[in-house]
Each structure stands twice: as structure tokens, then as C-alpha cells.
N, CA, C and O atoms as a GROMACS GRO file, in nm:
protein
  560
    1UNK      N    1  -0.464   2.246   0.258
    1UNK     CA    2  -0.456   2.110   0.309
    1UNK      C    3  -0.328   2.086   0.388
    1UNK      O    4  -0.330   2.040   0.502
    2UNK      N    5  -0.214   2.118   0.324
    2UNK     CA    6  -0.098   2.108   0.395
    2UNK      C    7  -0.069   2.163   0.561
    2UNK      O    8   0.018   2.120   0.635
    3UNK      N    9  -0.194   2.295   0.600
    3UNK     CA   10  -0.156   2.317   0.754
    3UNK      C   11  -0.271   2.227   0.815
    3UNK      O   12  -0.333   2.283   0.905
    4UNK      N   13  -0.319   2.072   0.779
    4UNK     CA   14  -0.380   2.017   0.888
    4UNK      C   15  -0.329   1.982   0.976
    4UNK      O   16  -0.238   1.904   0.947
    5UNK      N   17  -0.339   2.001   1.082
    5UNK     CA   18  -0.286   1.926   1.241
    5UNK      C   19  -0.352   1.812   1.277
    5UNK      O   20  -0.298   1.701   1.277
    6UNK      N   21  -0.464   1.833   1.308
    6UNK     CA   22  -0.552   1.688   1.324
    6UNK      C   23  -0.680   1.686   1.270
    6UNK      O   24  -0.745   1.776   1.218
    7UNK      N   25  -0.713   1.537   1.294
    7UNK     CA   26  -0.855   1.498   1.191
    7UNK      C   27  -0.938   1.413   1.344
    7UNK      O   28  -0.882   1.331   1.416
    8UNK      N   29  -1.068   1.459   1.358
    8UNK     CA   30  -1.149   1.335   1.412
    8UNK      C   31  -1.297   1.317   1.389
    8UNK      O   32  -1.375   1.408   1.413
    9UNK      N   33  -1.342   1.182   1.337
    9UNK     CA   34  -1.470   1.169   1.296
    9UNK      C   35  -1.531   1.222   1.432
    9UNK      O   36  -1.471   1.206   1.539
   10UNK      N   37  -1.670   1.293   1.419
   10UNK     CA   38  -1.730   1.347   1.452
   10UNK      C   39  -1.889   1.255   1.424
   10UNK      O   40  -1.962   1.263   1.326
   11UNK      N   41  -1.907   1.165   1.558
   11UNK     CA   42  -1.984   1.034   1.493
   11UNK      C   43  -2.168   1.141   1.562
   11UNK      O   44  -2.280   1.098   1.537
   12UNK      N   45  -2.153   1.217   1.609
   12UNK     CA   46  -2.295   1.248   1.637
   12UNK      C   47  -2.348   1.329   1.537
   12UNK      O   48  -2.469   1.326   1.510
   13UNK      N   49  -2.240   1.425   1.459
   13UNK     CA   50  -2.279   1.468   1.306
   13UNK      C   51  -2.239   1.397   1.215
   13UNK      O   52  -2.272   1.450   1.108
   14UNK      N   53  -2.173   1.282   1.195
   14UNK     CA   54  -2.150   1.203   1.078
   14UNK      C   55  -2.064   1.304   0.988
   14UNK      O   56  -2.072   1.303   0.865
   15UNK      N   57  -1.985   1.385   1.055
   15UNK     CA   58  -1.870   1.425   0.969
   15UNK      C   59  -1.735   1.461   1.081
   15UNK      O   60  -1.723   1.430   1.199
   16UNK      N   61  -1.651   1.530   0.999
   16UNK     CA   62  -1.507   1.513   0.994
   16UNK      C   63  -1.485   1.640   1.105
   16UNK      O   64  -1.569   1.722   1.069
   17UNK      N   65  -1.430   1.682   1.196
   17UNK     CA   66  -1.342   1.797   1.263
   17UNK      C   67  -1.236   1.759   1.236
   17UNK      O   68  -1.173   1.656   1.260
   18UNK      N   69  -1.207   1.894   1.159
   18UNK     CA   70  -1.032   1.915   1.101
   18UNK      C   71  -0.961   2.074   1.188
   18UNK      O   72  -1.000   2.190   1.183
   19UNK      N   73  -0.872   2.024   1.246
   19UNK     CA   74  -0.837   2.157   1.342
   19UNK      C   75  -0.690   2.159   1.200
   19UNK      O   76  -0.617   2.075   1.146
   20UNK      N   77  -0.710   2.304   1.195
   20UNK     CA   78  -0.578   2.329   1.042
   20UNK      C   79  -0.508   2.449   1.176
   20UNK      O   80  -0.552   2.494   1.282
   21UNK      N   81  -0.390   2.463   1.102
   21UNK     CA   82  -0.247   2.594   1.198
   21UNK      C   83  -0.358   2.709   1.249
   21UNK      O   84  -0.350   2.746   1.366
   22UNK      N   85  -0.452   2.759   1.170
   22UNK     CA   86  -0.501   2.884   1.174
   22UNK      C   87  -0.691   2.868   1.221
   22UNK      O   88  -0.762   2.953   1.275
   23UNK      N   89  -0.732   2.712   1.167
   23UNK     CA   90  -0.924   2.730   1.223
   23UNK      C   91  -0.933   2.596   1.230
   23UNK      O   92  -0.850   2.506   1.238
   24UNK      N   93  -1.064   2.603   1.223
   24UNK     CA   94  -1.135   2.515   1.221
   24UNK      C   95  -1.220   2.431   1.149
   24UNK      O   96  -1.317   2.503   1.123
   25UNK      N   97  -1.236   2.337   1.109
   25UNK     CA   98  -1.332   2.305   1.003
   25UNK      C   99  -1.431   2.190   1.025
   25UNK      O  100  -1.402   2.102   1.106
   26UNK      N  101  -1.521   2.189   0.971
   26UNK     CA  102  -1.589   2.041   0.987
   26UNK      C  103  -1.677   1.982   0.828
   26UNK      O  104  -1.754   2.041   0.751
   27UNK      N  105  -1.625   1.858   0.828
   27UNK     CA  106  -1.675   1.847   0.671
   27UNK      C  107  -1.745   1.773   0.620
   27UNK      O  108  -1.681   1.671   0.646
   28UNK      N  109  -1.834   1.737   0.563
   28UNK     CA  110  -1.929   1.607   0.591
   28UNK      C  111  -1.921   1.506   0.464
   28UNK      O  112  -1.969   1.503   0.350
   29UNK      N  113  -1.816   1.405   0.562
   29UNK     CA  114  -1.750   1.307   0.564
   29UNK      C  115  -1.688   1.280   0.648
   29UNK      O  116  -1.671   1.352   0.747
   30UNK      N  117  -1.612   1.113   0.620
   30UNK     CA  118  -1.569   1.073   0.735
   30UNK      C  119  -1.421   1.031   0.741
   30UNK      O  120  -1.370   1.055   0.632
   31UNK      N  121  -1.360   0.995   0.801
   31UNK     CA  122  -1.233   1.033   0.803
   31UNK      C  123  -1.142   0.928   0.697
   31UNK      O  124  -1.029   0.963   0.662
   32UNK      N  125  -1.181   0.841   0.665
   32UNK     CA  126  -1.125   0.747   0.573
   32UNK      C  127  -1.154   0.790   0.407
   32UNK      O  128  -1.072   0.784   0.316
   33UNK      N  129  -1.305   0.837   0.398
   33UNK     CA  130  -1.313   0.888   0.257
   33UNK      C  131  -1.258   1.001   0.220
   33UNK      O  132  -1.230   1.021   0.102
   34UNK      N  133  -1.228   1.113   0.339
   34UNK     CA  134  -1.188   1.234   0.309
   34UNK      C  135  -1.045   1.208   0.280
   34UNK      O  136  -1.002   1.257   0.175
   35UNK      N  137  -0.975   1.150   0.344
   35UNK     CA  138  -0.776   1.143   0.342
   35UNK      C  139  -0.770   1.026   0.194
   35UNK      O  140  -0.664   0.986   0.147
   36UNK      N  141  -0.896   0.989   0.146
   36UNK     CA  142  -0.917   0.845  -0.017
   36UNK      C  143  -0.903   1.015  -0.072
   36UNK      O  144  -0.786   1.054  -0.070
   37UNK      N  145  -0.989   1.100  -0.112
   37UNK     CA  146  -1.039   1.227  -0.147
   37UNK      C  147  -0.848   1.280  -0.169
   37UNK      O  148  -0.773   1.290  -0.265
   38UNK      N  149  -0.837   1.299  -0.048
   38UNK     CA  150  -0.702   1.394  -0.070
   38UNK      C  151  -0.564   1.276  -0.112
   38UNK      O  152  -0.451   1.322  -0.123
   39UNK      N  153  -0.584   1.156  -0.127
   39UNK     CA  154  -0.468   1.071  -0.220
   39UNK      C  155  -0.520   1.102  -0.338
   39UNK      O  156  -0.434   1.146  -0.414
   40UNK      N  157  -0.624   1.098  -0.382
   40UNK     CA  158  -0.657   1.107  -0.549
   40UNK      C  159  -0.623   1.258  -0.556
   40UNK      O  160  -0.554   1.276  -0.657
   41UNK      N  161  -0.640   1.346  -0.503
   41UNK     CA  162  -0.568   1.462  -0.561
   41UNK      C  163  -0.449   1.451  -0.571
   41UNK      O  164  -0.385   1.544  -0.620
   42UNK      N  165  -0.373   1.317  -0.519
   42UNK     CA  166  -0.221   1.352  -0.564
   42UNK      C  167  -0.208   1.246  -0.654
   42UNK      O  168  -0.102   1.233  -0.716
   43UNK      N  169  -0.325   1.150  -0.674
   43UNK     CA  170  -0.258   1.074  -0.776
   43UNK      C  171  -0.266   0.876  -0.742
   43UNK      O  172  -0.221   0.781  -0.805
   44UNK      N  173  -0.345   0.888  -0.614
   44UNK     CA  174  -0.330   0.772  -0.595
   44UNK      C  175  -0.434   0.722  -0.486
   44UNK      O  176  -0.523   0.807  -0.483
   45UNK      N  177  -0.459   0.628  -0.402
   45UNK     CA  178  -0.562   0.628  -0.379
   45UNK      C  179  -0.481   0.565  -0.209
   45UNK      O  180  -0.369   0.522  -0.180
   46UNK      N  181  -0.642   0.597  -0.114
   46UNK     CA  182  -0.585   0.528   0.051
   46UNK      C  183  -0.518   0.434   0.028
   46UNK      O  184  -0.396   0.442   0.042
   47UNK      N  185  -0.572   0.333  -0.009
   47UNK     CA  186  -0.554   0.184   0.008
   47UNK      C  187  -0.408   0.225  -0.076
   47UNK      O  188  -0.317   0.203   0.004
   48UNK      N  189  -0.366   0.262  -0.173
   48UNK     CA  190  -0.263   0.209  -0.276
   48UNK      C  191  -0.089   0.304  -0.196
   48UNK      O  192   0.029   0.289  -0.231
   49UNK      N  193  -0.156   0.400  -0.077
   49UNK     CA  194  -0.046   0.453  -0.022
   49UNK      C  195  -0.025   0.354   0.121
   49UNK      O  196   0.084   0.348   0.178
   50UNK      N  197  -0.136   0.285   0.166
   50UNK     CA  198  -0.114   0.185   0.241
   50UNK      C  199  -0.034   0.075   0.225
   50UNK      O  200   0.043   0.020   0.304
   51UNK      N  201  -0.076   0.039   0.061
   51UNK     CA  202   0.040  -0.089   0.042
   51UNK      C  203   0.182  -0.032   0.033
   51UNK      O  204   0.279  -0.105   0.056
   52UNK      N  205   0.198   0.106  -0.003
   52UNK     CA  206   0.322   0.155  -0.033
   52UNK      C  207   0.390   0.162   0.097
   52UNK      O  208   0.512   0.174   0.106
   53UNK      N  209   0.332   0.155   0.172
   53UNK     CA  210   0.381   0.144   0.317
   53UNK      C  211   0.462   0.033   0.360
   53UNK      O  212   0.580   0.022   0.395
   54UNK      N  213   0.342  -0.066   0.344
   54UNK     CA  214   0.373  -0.249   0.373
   54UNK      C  215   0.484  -0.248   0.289
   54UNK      O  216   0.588  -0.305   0.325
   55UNK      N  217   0.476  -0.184   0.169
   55UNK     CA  218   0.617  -0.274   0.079
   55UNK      C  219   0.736  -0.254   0.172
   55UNK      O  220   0.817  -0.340   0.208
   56UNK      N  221   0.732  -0.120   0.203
   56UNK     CA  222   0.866  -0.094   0.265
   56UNK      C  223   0.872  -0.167   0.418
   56UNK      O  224   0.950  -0.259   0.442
   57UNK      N  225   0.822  -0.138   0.471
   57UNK     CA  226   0.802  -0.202   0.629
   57UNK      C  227   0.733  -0.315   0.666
   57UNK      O  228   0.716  -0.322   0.787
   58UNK      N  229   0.684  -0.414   0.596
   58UNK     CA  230   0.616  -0.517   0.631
   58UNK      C  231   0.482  -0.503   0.702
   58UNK      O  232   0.461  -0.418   0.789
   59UNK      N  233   0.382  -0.600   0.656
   59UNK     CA  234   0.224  -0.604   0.722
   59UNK      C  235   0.224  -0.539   0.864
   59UNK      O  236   0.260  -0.604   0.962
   60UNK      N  237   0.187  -0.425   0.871
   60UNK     CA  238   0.201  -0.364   1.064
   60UNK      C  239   0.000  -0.330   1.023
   60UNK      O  240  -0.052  -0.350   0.914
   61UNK      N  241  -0.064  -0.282   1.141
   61UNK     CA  242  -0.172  -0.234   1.117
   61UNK      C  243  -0.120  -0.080   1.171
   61UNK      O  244  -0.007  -0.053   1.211
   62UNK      N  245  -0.241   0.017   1.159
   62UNK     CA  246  -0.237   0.127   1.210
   62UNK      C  247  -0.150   0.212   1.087
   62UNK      O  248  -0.062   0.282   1.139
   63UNK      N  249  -0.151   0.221   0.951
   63UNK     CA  250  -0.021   0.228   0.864
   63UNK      C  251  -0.040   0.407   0.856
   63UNK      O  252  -0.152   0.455   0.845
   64UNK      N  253   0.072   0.487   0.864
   64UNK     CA  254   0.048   0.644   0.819
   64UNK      C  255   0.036   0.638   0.681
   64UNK      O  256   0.061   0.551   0.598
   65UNK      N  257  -0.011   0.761   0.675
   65UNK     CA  258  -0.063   0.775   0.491
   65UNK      C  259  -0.001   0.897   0.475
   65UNK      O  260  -0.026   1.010   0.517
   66UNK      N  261   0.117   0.832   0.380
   66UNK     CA  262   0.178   0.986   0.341
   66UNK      C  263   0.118   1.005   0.152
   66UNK      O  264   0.112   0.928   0.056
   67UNK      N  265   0.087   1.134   0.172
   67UNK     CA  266   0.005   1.208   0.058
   67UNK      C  267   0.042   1.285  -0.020
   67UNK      O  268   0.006   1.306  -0.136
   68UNK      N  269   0.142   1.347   0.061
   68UNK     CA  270   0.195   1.465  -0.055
   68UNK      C  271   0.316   1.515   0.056
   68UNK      O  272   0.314   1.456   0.164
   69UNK      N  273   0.413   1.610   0.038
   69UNK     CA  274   0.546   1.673   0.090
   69UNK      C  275   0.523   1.698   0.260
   69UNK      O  276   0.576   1.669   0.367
   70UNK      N  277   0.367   1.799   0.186
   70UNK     CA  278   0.340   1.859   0.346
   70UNK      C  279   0.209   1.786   0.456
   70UNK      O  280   0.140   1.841   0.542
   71UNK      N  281   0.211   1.644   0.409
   71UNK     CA  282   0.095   1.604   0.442
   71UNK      C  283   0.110   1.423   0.489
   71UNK      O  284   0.087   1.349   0.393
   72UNK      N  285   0.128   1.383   0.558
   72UNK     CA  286   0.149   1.234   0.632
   72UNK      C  287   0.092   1.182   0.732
   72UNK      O  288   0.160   1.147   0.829
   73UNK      N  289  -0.064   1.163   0.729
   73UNK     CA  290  -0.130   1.139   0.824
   73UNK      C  291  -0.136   0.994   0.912
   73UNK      O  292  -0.142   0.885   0.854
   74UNK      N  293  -0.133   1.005   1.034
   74UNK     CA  294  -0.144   0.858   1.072
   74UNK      C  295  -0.245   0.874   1.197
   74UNK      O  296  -0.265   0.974   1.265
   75UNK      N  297  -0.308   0.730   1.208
   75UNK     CA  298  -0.404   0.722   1.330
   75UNK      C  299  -0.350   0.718   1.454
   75UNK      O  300  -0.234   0.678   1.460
   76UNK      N  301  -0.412   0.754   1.572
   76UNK     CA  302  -0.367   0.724   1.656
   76UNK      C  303  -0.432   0.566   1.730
   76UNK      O  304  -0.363   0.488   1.795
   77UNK      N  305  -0.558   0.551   1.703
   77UNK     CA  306  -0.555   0.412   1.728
   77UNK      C  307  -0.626   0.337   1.577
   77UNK      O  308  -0.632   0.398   1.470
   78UNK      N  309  -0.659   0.246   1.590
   78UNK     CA  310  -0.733   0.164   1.434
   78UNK      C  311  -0.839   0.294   1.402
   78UNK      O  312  -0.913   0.366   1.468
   79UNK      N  313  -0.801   0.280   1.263
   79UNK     CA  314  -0.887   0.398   1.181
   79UNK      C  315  -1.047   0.353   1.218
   79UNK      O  316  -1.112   0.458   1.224
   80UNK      N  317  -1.095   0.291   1.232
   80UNK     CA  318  -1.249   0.279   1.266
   80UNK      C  319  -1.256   0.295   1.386
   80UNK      O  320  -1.369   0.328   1.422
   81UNK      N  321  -1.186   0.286   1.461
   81UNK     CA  322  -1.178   0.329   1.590
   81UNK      C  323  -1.239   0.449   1.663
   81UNK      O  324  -1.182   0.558   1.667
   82UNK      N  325  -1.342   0.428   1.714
   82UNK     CA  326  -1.467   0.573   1.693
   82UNK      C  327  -1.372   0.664   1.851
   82UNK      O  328  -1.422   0.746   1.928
   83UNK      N  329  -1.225   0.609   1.852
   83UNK     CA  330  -1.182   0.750   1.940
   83UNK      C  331  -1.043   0.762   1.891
   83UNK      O  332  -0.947   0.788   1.965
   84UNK      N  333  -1.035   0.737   1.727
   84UNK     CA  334  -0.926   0.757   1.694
   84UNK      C  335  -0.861   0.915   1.629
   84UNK      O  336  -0.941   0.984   1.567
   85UNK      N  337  -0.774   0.946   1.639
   85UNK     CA  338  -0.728   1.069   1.552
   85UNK      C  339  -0.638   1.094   1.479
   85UNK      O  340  -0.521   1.062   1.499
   86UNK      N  341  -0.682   1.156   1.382
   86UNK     CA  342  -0.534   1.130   1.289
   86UNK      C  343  -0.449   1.272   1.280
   86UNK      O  344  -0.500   1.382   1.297
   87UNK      N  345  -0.304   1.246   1.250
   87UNK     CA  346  -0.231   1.360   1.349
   87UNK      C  347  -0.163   1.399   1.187
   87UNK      O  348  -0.192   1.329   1.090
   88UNK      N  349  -0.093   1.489   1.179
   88UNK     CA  350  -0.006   1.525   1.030
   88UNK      C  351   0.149   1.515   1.094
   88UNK      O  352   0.189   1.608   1.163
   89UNK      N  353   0.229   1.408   1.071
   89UNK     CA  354   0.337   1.460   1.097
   89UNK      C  355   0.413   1.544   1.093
   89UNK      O  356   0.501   1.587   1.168
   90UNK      N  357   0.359   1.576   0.957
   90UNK     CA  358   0.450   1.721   0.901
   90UNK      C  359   0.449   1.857   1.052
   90UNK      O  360   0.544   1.932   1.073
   91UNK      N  361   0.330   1.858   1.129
   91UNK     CA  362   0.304   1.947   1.197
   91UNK      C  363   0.317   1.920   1.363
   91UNK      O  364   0.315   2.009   1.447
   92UNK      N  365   0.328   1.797   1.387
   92UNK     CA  366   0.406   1.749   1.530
   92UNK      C  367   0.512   1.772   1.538
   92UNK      O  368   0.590   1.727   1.453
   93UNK      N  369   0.569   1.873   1.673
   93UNK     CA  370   0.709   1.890   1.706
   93UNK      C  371   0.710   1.769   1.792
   93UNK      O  372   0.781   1.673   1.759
   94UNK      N  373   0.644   1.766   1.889
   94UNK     CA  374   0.677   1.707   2.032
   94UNK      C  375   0.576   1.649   2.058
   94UNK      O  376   0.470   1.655   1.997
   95UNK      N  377   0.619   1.549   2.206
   95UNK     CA  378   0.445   1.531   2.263
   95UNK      C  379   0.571   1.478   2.440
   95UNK      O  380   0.690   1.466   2.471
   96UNK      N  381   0.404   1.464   2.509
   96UNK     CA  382   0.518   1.499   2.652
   96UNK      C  383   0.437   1.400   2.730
   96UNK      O  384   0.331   1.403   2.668
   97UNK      N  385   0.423   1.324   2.816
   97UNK     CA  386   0.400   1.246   2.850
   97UNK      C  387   0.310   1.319   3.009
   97UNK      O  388   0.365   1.359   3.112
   98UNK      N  389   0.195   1.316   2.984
   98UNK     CA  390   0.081   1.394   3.114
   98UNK      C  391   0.127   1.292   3.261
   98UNK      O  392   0.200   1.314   3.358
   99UNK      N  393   0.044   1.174   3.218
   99UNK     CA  394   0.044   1.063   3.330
   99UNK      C  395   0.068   0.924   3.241
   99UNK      O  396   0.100   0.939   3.124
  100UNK      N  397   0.051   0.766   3.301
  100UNK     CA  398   0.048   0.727   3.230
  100UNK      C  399  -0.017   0.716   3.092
  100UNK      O  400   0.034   0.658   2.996
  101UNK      N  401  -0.190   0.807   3.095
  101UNK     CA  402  -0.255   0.776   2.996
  101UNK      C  403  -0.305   0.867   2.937
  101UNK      O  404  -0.402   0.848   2.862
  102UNK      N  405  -0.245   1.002   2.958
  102UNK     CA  406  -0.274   1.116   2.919
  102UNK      C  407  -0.126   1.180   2.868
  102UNK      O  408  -0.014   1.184   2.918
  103UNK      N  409  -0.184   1.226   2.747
  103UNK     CA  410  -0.022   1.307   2.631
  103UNK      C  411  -0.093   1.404   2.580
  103UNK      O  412  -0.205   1.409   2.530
  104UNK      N  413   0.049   1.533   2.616
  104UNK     CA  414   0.068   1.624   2.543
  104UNK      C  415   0.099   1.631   2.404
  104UNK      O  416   0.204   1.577   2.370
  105UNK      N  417   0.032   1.685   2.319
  105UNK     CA  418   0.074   1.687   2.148
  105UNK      C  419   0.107   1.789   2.120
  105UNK      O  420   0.010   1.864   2.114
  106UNK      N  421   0.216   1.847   2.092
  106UNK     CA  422   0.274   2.000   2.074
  106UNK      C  423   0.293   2.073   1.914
  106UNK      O  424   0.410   2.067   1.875
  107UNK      N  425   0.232   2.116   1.851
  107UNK     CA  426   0.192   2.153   1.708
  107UNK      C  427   0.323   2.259   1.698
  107UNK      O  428   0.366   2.304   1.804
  108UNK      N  429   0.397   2.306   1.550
  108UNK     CA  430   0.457   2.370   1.482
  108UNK      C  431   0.422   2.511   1.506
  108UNK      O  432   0.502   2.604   1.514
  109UNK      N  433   0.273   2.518   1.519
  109UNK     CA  434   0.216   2.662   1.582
  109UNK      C  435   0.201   2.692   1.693
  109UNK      O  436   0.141   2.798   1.714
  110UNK      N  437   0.248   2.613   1.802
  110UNK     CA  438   0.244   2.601   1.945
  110UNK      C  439   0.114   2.566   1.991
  110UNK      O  440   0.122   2.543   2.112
  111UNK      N  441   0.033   2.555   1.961
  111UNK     CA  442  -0.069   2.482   1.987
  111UNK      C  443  -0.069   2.333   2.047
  111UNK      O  444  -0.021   2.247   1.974
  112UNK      N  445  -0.112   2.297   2.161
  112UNK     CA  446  -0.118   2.150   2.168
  112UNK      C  447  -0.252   2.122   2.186
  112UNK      O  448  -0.338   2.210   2.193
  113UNK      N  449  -0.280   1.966   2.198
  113UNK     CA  450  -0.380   1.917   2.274
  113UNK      C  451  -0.321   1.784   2.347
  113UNK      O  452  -0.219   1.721   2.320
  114UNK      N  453  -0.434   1.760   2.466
  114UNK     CA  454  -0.458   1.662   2.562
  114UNK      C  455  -0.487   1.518   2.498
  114UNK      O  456  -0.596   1.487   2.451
  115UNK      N  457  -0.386   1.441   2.502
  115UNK     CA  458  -0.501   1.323   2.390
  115UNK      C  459  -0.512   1.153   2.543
  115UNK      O  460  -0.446   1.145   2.647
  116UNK      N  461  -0.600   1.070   2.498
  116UNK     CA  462  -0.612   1.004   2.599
  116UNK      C  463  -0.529   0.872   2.504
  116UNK      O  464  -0.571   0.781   2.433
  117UNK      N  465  -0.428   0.905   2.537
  117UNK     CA  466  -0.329   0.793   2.515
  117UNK      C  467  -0.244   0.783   2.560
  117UNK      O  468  -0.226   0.894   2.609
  118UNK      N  469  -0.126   0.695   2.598
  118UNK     CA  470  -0.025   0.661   2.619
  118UNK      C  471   0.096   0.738   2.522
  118UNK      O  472   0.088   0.746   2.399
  119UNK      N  473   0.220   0.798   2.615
  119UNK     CA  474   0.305   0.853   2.573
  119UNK      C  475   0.377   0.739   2.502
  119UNK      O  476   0.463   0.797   2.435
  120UNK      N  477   0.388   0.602   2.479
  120UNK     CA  478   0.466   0.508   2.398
  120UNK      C  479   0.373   0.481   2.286
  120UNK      O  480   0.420   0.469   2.173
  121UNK      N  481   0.238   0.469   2.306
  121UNK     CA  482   0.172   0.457   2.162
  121UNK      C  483   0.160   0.569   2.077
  121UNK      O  484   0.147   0.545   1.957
  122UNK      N  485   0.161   0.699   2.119
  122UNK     CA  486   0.166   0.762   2.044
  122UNK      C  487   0.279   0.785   1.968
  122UNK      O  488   0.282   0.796   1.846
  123UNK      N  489   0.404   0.796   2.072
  123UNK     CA  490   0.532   0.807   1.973
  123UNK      C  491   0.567   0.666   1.883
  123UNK      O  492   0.654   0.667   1.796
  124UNK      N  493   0.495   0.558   1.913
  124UNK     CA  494   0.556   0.452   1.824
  124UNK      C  495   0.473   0.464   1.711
  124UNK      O  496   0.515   0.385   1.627
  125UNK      N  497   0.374   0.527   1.667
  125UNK     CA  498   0.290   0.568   1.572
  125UNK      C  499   0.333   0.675   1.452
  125UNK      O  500   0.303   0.667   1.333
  126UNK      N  501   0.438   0.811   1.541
  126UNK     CA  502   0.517   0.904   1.522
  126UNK      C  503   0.642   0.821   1.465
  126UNK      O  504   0.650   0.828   1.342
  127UNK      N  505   0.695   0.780   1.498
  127UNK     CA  506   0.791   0.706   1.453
  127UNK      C  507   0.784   0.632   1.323
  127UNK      O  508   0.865   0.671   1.239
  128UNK      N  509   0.698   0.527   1.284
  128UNK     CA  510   0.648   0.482   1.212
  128UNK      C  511   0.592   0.582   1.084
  128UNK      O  512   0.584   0.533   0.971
  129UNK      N  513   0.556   0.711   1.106
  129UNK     CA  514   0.484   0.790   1.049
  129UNK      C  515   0.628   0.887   0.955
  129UNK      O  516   0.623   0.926   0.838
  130UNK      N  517   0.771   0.908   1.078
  130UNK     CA  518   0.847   0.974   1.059
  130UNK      C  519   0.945   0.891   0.970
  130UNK      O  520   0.993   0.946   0.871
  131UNK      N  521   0.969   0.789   0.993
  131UNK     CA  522   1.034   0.670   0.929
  131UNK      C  523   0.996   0.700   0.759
  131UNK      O  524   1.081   0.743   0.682
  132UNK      N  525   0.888   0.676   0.726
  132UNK     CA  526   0.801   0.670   0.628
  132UNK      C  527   0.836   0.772   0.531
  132UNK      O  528   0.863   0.766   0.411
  133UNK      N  529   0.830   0.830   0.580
  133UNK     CA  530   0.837   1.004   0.559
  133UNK      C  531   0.985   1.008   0.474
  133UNK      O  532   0.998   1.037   0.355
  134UNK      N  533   1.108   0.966   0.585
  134UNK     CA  534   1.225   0.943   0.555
  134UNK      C  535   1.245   0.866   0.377
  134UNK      O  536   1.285   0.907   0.268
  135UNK      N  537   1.190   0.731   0.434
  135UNK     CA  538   1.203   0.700   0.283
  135UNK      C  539   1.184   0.757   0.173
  135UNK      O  540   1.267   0.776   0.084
  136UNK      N  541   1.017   0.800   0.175
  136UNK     CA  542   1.027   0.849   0.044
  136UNK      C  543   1.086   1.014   0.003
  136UNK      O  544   1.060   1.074  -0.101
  137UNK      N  545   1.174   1.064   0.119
  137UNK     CA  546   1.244   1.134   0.052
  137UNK      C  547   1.364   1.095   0.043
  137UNK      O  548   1.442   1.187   0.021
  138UNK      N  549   1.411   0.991   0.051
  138UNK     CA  550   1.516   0.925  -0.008
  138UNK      C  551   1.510   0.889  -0.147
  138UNK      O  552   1.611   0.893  -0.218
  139UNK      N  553   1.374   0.846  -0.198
  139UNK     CA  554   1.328   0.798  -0.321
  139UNK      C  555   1.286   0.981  -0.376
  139UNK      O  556   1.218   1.001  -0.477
  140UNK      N  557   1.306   1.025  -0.343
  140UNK     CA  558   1.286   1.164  -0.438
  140UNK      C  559   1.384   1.251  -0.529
  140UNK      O  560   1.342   1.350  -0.589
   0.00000   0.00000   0.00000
């Protein structure tokens, strides 16, 4: 679980594409029950790492879900968002700005992809995601 890079519902099969450091996967489910799935393996549930969020940073939408050490997922646009993706911070070095509406995402394994977003929404998402991250290893 820890080398996921990205997650995206996959709405014409009604399941999940998970690109991990090394393959590929696809899982049938969808992207909100699977990352509920992997909080209860650590102990807690989506929703209850969401509020853990708000406590610290106040009501924002779009919240990252950090899960475990090697694992802090956040959307890139609203999680129902049928062109959203969710990225692992743990595994973003970089991202580079294509044009205005096209970004580079640069993976730990050198791997990137093309995503159709804006180089400021994505990093203010990253940020938010990295922030997060910060705290609770302050609280560790």
C-alpha cells in the first residue's frame, strides 16, 4: 500500500486504477470506499481522518487523508468529482507547470504523468497535503 502514487475511479468499470512505484492495479471499488478500507486498517475511519484535518486547519473542502507514515492521499479536485485523482504525497517530488492547464507530476520513481490541471491547484492541494503531514509528525 505504501508505494501508491495515484488512485482514479474508473467510472466505465465501476472500479478503482491504482498506478503503485512498480504496476498496476485495478480494484473493484471506488475510490472513497477503498482509502474508508485502508483508514480502518490503521485504525480509523475516512470521515474520522477528515475531521482530524479540520481540527487542525479549519473547514477547507478537498481535505488530504493521511493514513499511515507512508501513505497521505489527497484529491486533486472534489472527491466525487468523476475527473478527480488522488495523488500520495509521500511519493510526489515535483510537478512543473506544462501550460496554463496542463501539469507535470514527477513521482519518487521518476515516473510522471500529464494531469489536466492547473500548476496552482495542484500545488495548493500539495501543500495542504504536506502541511498535514508536518503536523502529525510533530504529534509523534
Amino acid at each position: 500500500m505504501k508505494d501508491i502514487l495515484l488512485m482514479i475511479d474508473d467510472k466505465k468499470s465501476k472500479g478503482l486504477y491504482i498506478k503503485y512505484l512498480e504496476k498496476d492495479s485495478y480494484v473493484n471499488d471506488d475510490s472513497l470506499s477503498y482509502i474508508n478500507k485502508l483508514c480502518l486498517i490503521y485504525g480509523s475511519t475516512r470521515k474520522g481522518r477528515m475531521e482530524s484535518y479540520r481540527y487542525y486547519f479549519g473547514k477547507v473542502n478537498k481535505v488530504p487523508i493521511w493514513i499511515a507514515n507512508d501513505i497521505c492521499l489527497f484529491p486533486l479536485f472534489a472527491p466525487k468529482n468523476k475527473a478527480n485523482i488522488w495523488f500520495n504525497t509521500i511519493q510526489v517530488v515535483s510537478a512543473i507547470s506544462i501550460n496554463s492547464y496542463l501539469t507535470k507530476v514527477i513521482f519518487t520513481n521518476r515516473e510522471s504523468v500529464i494531469i489536466n490541471s492547473n500548476i496552482r491547484t495542484f500545488n495548493k492541494q500539495l501543500t495542504r497535503a504536506r502541511n498535514f503531514i508536518e503536523v502529525i509528525n510533530r504529534l509523534a
